[in-house]
RORO-219896 format. One record per atom (N, C-alpha, C, O): x, z, y. Coordinates in steps of 0.1 Angstrom, whole numbers, plus 2048, in hexadecimal, padded with zeros to 3 digits. Example, Ala and Ser with C-alpha at 12.3 -4.5 7.8 and 13.67 -1.06 7.14 Angstrom:
<pts>
88484E7C7 87B84E7D3 88484E7DF 88E8557DF 8808477EA 8898477F5 88184F800 88685080B 
</pts>
This chain:
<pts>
91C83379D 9198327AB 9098337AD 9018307A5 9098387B9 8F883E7B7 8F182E7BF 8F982A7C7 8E98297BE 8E18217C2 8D28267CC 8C68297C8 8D68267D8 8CD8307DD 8C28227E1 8B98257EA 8C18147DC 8B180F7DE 8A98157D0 89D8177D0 8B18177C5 8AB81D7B5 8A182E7BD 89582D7BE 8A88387C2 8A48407C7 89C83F7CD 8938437C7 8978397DC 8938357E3 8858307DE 87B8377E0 8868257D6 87881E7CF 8758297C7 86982C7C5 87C8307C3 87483B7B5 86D8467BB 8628497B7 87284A7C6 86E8527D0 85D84F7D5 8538567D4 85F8407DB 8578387E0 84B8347D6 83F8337D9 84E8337CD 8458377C0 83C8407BA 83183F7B6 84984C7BC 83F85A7B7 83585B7BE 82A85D7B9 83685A7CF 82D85C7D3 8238517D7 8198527DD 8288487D3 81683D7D1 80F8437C6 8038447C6 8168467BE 80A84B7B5 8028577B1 7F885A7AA 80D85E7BA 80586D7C2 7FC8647C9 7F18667C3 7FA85D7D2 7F385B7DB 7E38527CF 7D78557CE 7EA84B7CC 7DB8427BD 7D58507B7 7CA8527B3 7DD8587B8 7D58627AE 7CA86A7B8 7BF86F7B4 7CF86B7C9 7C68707CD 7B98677CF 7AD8697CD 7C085D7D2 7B48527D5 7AC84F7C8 7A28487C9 7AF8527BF 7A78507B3 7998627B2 78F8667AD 7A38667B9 7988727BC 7918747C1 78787A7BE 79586D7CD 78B8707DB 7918627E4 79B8607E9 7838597E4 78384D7EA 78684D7F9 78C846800 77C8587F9 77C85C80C 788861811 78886581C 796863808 7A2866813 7A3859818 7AD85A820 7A084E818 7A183E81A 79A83E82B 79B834833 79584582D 78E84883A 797846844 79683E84D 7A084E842 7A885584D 7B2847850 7B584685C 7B783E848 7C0833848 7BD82D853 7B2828855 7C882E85A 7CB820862 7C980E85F 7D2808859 7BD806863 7C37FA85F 7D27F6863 7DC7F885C 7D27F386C 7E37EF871 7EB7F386A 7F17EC862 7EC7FE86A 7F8806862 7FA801857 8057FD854 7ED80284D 7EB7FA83E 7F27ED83E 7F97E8835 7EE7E984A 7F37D5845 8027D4846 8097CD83F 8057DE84F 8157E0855 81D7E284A 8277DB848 81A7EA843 8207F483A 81D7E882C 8277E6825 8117E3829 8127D8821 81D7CC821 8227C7817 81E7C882F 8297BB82F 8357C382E 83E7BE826 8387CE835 8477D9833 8487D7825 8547D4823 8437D881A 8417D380C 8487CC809 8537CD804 8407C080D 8447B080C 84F7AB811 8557A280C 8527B281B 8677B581B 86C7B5815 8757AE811 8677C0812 86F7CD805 86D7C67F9 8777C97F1 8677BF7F4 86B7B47EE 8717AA7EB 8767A67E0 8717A47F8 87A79A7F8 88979C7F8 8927967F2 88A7A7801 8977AD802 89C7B17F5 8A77AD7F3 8987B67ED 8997BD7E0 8997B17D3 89E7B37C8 8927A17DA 8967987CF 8A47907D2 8AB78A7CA 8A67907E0 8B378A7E3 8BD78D7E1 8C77867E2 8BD79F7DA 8C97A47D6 8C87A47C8 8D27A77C1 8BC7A07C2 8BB79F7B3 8BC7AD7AC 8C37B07A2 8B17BA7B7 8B07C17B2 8A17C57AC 8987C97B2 8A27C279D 8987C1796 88C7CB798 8817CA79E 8947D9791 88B7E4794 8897EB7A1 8837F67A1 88F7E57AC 8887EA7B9 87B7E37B9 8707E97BA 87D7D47B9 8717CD7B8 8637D27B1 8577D17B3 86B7D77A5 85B7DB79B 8597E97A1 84D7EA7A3 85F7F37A5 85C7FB7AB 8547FE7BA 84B8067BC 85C7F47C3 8527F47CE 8417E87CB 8377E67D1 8457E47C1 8367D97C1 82B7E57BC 8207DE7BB 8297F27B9 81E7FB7B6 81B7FE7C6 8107FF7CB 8268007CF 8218067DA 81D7FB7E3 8167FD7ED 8227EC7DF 81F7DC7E8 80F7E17E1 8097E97E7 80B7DF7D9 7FD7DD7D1 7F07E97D4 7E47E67D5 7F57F87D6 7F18017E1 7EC7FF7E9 7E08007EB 7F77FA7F3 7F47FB802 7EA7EC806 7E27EB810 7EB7E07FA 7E77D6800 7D17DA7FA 7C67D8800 7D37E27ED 7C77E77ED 7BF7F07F8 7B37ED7FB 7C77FC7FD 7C27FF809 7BF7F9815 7B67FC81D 7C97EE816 7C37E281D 7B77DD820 7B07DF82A 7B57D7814 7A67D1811 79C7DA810 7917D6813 79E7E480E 7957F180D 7927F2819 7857F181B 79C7F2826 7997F5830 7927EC839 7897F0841 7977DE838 7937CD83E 77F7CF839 7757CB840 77E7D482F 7707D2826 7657DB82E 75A7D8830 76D7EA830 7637F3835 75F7F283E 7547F4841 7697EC84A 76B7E8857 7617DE85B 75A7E0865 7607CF852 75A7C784F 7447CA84B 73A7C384E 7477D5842 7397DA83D 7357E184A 7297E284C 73D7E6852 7397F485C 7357E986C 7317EC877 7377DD867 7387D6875 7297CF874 7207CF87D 7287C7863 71C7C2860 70D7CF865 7047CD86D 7107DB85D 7067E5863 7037E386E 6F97DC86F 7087E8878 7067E8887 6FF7D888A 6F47D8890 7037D0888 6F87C2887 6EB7C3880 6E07BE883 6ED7CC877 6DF7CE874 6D27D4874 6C67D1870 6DC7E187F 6D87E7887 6CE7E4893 6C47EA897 6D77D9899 6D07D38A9 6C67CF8A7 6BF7CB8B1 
</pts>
């Protein structure tokens, strides 16, 4: 029987790390990111976790925790520039 959260996370995988590989190339696609979206999409994770430990499904969990760990980095990436871009402008006046 096919297990379509195995698919699903593997899926959800390849492309996180399609995605690390660009961002390891080019920092500035990080521009374009949504905060909101980021944090959203971070706790949608933290679901997907929990959900995935109450069924005691191991390797969904290890699977979706590259893309929890991702998105929660773009996060902070994003909270930080936001943060440095706000300090500027004060230092500005």
């Amino acid at each position: 029987m096919i297990n379509w959260f195995i698919i699903g996370n593997m899926t959800t995988f390849i492309g996180t790390i399609l995605l690390i590989r660009t961002l390891f190339k080019n920092r500035r696609t990080l521009k374009g990111y949504n905060i909101i979206g980021s944090l959203l999409t971070s706790f949608a994770m933290v679901c997907f976790i929990i959900a995935f430990y109450t069924i005691n499904d191991l390797i969904s969990i290890g699977l979706t925790m590259v893309t929890f760990l991702y998105w929660i980095f773009v996060t902070i990436f994003l909270f930080k520039n936001k943060i440095n871009k706000k300090n500027e402008v004060k230092v500005i006046k």
